[in-house]
C-alpha positions in Angstrom: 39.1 -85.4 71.5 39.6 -89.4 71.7 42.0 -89.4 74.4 39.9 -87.0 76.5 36.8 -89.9 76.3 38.6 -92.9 76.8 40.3 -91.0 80.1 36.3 -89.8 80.7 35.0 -93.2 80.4 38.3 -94.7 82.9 37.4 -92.8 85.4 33.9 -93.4 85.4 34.5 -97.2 85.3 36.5 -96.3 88.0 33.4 -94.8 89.7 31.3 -97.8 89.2 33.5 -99.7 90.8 33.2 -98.4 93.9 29.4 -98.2 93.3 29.4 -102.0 93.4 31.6 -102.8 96.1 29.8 -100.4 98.5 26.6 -102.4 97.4 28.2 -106.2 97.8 29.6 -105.6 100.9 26.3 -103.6 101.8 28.0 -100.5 104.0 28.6 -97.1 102.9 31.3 -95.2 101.8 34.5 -94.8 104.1 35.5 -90.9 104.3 38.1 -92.1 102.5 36.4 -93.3 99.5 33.8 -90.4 99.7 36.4 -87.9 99.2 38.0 -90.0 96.1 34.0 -90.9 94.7 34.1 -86.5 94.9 36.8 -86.0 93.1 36.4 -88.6 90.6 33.0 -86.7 90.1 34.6 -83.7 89.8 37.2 -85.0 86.9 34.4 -86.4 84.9 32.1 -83.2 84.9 35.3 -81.2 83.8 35.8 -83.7 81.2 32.8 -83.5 80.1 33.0 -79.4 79.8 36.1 -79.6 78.2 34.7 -82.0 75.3 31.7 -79.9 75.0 33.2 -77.0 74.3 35.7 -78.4 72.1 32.6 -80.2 70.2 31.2 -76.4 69.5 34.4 -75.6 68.9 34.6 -77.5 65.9 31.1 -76.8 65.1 31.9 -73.5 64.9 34.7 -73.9 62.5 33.3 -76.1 60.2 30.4 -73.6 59.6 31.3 -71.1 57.0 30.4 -67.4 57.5 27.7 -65.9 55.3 28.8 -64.4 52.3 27.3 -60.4 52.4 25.1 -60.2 48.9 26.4 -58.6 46.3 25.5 -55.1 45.5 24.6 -53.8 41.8 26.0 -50.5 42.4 23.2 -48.1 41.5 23.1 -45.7 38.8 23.3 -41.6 39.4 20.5 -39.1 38.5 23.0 -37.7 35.9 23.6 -41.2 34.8 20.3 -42.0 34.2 20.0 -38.6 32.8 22.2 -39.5 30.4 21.0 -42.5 29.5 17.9 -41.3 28.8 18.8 -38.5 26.7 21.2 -41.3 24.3 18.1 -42.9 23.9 16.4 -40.0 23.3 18.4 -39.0 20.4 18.4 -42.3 19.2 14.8 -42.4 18.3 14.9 -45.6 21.0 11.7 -46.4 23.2 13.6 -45.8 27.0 12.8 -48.9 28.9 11.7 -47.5 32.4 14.1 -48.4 34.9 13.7 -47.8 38.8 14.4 -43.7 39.8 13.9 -43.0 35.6 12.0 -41.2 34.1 11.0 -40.6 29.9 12.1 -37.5 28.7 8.7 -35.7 27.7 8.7 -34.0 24.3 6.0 -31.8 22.6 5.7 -30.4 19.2 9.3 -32.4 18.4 10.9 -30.2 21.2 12.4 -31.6 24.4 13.8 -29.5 27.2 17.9 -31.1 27.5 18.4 -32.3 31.3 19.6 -30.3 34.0 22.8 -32.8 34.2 23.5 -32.4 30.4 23.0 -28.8 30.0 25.3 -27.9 32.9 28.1 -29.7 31.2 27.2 -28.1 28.0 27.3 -24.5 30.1 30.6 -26.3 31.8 32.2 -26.7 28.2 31.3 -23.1 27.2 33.6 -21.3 30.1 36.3 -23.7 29.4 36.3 -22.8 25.7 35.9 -19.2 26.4 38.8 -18.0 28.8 37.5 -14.5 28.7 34.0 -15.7 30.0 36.0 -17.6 33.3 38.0 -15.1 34.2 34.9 -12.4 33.7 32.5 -10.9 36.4 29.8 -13.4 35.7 26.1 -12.4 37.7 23.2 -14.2 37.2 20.5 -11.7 38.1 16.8 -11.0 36.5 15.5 -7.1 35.5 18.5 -4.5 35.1 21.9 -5.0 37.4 23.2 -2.0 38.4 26.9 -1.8 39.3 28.2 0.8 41.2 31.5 3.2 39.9 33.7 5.4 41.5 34.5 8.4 39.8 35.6 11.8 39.5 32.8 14.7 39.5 34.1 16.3 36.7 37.9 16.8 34.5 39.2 18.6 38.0 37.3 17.6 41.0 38.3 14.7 43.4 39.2 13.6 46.5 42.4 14.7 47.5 45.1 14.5 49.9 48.0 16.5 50.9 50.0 18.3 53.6 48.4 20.5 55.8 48.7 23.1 58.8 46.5 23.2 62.1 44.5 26.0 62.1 44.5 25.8 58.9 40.7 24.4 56.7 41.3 22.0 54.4 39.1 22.6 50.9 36.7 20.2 50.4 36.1 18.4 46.7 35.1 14.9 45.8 34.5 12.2 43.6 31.0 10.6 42.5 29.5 7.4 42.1 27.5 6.3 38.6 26.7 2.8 37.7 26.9 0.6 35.0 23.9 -1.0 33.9 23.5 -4.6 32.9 20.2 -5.3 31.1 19.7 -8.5 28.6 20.1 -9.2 25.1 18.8 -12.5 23.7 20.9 -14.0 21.2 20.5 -18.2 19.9 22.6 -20.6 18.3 21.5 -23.3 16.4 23.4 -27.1 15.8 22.3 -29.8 13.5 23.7 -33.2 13.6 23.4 -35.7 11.5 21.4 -39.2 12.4 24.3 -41.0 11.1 26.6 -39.6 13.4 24.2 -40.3 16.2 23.7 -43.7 15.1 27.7 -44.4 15.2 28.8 -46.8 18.0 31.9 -45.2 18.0 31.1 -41.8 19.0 30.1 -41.2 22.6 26.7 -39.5 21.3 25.7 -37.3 24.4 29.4 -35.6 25.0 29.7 -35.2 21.2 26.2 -33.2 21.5 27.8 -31.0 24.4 31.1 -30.3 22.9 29.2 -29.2 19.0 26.7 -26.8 20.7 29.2 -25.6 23.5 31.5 -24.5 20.7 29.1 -22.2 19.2 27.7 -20.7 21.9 31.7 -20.1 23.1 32.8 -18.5 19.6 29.8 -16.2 19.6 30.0 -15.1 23.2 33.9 -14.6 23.0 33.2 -12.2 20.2 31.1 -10.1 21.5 32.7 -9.8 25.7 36.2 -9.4 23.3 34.7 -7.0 21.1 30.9 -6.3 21.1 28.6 -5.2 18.5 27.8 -1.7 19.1 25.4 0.5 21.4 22.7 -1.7 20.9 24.1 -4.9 22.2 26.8 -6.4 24.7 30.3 -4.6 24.9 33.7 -6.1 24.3 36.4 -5.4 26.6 38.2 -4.1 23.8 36.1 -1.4 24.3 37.7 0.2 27.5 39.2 3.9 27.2 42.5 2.8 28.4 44.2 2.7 24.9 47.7 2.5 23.9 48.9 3.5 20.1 51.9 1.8 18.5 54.7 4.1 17.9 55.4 3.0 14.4 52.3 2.7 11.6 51.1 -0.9 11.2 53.9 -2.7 13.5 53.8 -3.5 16.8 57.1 -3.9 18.6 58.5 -4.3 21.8 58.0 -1.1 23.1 54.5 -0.8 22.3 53.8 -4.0 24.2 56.0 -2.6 27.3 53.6 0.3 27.3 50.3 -1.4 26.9 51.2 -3.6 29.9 52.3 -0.7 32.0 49.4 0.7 31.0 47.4 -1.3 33.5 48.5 -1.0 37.3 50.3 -2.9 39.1 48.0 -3.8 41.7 46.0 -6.0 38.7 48.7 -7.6 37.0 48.3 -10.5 38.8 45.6 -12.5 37.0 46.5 -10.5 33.5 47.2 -12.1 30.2 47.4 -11.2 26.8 44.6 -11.8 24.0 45.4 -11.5 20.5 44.6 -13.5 17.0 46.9 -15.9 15.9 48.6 -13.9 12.8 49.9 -11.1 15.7 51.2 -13.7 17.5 53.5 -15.2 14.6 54.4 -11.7 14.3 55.5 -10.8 17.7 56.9 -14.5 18.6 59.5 -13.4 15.3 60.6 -9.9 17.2 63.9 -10.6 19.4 65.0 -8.9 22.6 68.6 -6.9 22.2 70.7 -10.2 22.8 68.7 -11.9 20.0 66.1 -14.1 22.1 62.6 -14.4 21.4 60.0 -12.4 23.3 57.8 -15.6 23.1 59.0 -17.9 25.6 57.6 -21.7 26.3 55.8 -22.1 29.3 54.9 -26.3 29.5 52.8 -25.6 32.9 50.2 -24.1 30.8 47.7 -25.1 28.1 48.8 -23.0 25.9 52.5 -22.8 26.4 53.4 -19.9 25.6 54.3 -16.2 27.8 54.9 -12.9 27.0 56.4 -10.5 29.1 55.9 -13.3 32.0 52.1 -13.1 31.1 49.7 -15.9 29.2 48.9 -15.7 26.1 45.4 -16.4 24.6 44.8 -16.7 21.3 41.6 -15.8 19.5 40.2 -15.4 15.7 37.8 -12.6 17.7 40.8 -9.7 17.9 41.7 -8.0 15.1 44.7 -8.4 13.0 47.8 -5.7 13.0 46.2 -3.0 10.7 45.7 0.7 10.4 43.7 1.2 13.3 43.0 -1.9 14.6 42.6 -2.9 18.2 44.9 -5.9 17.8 46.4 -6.4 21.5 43.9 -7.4 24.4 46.0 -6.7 27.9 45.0 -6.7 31.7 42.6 -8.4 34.2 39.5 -10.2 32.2 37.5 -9.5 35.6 37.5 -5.7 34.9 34.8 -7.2 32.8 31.2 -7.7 33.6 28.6 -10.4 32.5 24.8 -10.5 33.6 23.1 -13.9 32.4 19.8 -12.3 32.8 18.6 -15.6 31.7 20.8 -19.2 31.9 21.6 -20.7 29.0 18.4 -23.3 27.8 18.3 -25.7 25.6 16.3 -27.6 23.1 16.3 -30.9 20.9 14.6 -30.5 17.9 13.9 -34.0 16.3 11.1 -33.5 13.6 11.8 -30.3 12.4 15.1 -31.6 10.7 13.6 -35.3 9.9 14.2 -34.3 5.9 17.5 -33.7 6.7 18.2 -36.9 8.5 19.5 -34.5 11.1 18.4 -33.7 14.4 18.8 -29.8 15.8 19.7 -28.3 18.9 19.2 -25.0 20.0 20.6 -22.5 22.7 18.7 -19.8 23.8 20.4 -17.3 26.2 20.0 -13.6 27.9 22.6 -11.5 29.0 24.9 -8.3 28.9 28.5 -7.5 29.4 30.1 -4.0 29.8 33.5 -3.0 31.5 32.8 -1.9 35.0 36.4 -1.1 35.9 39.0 0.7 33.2 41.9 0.1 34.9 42.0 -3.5 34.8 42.3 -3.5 31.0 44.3 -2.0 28.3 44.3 -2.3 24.5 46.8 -1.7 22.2 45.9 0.0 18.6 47.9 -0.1 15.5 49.0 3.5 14.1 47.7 4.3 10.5 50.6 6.5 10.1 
């Protein structure tokens, strides 16, 4: 930048100069010094340019860019749904924060938050394998399902070889359908204050994983084995039954037969359900070269497989006894479930204030019957 002014300010001293003689000696310019005045002009205006812009340039530099404001990240409905519900159980006065809102409560009742009770409903299937791999329908009055069957012992559609010219005898089958209505059934939790009032515990996913595990062991009772005309059946329940050859053991061959016993078109999503004192029974039988039947399978959360099937357990099937359904085989989907109504629920906070405890109830509608027999097979111990 220096050098380029001092050679500016040369050239128009340089200028000048010819400025003044022209005026002592009182003539004008010769064409010889008019075309040197020009292009001494010329120099000096492209001087000038070139300091200008190197004067923004460094203008330019020395300014810093504008830092973009920071950004508070802002909170998610279930977040804030969240929070407010901690706070709810906490007894604590919920400060109201932009896009929040109070949970209302009447009578010591408040209606759990959509985000909360979907994890809670979340939880449930996740505990209850039978319930996620099941039919599941969520529709209100009576669902009816519709069966093929045959019209009677020896009627049904058949198929054969034939000759032309000659009729071919007509028969058929029949559809019926399986109705799923509702049946309400509840749980109820308590939990202490002083559990709530823990910092260490994560208050609202404790909540969720308490009531979830209720509702879970009830409902995988009754889809496993129901509780008679009156209310939901089990799956257990289907006529496709396989008896142990031997009274009150259950041995290899038995459990080749139950699993043939369902076809093979559905033994791709089958599995076996059964209580955790068959198990230890059946992970003690050996094949003919001595190896367990039981085998580890570390790609699953339960690592075991039979027969190159899962294995579930559950304290829902019954043990190995004189005419016990012990063994659970097949497709969980040959299953049906209607949630006639979703699962709700409800804090209780004053009804349990003696108790230093706060409730939480779950009130649910729904029906479960087997809408396809040969998905499912069960295996039941000979009395003798």
């Amino acid at each position: 930048m220096k050098k380029l002014i001092e050679m500016r300010n040369r050239k128009k001293a340089e200028l000048q100069a010819m400025l003044d003689k022209v005026k002592t000696e009182e003539r004008a310019f010769t064409e010889e010094e008019n075309t040197q005045f020009n292009t001494l002009e010329s120099e000096i205006k492209q001087l000038d340019a070139t300091i200008e812009a190197e004067e923004r340039a460094q203008g330019i530099s020395d300014r810093k860019a504008a830092e973009p404001a920071a950004q508070t990240k802002q909170p998610t409905q279930e977040e804030l749904e969240e929070r407010a519900f901690t706070d709810f159980l906490n007894g604590r006065v919920q400060e109201m924060r932009a896009g929040e809102q109070n949970i209302d409560w009447t009578n010591g009742a408040s209606t759990i938050p959509t985000s909360i009770a979907k994890r809670i409903i979340d939880t449930v299937v996740d505990m209850c394998p039978i319930l996620s791999g099941a039919e599941v329908y969520h529709e209100k009055g009576t669902l009816k399902i519709p069966k093929w069957t045959k019209a009677n012992s020896t009627h049904d559609v058949t198929v054969g070889y034939a000759s032309e010219f000659t009729p071919l005898t007509a028969d058929s089958g029949k559809f019926t359908s399986v109705d799923l209505s509702g049946y309400l059934a509840g749980a109820l939790v308590l939990v202490g204050k002083s559990v709530i009032n823990s910092s260490a515990i994560n208050v609202t996913q404790f909540v969720i994983n308490k009531i979830a595990e209720k509702v879970a062991q009830f409902l995988e009772g009754e889809l496993l084995n129901g509780s008679g005309s009156s209310a939901a059946q089990g799956a257990t329940k289907t006529s496709n039954v396989v008896t142990t050859g031997t009274a009150l053991t259950v041995g290899l061959d038995d459990l080749i037969a139950v699993q043939a016993a369902v076809k093979q078109k559905f033994q791709k999503n089958a599995c076996w359900t059964m209580n955790s004192t068959t198990w230890t029974a059946i992970k003690m039988l050996k094949d003919d070269n001595g190896r367990p039947l039981i085998e580890p399978d570390p790609s699953v959360e339960f690592p075991y497989r039979l027969l190159g099937k899962p294995v579930h357990l559950s304290d829902n099937m019954d043990s190995i006894a004189a005419n016990k359904l012990a063994i659970l085989y097949g497709d969980y989907s040959g299953l049906s479930v209607n949630f006639r109504e979703d699962i709700g629920i409800e804090v209780l906070r004053e009804a349990y204030h003696t108790q230093h405890a706060i409730g939480i109830d779950a009130w649910f509608e729904f029906d479960s019957k087997i809408t396809n027999e040969q998905k499912l097979a069960v295996l039941k111990v000979k009395a003798s």
